[in-house]
N, C-alpha and C positions, 0 to 999 in steps of 0.2 A: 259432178257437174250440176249448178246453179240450174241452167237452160240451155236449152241445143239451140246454138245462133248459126242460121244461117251462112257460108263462107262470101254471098251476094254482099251482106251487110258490110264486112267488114272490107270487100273491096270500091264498095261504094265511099266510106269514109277515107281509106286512103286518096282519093280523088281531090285535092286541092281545089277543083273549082267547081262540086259536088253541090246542089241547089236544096233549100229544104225541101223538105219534104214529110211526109206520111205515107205509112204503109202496115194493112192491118195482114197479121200470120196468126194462126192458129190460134199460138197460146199466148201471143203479146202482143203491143202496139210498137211500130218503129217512128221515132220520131229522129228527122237531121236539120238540127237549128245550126246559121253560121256566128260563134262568138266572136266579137271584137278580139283582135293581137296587135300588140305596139309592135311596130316595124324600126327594131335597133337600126338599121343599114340603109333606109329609105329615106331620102329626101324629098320625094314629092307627095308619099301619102304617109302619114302619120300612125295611122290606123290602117288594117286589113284586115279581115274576118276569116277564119278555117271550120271547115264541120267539125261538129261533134254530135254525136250521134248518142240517141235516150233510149233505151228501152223499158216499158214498162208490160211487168207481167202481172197476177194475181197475187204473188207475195214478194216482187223484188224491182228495184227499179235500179240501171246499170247506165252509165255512160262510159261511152269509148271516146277516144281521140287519140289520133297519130301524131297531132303536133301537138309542140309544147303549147299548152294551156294557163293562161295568168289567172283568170277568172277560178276554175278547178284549184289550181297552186296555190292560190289566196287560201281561197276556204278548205283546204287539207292544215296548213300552217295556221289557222287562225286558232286562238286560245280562247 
């Protein structure tokens, strides 16, 4: 195990309409920025935003998200 994450975190991310935030624990910082999502099925907003959630510890920095991610996808896929 990387880090012992809180089970708080990861139900906070699940929360689709979850607000940023900060939050300092022990051994890391929590950070939930919301990224921009292209909305395939939406005609009235183009855009929508979902948390994703950063953790940043001493030797490791993590991001989680429960929904699909463009911005993440990109830059896994990019060469």
């Amino acid at each position: 195990k990387i880090i012992e994450i809180p089970e708080e975190i990861f139900t906070s991310l699940r929360d689709i309409e979850e607000i940023p935030d900060t939050e300092k624990y022990r051994k890391f910082l929590f950070i939930i920025v919301r990224t921009p999502q292209k909305n395939p099925d939406s005609s009235e907003f183009e855009y929508s935003t979902i948390p994703l959630g950063i953790i940043i510890s001493k030797n490791h920095l993590i991001t989680i998200c429960f929904y699909e991610n463009d911005i993440i996808d990109r830059k896994i896929h990019e060469k």
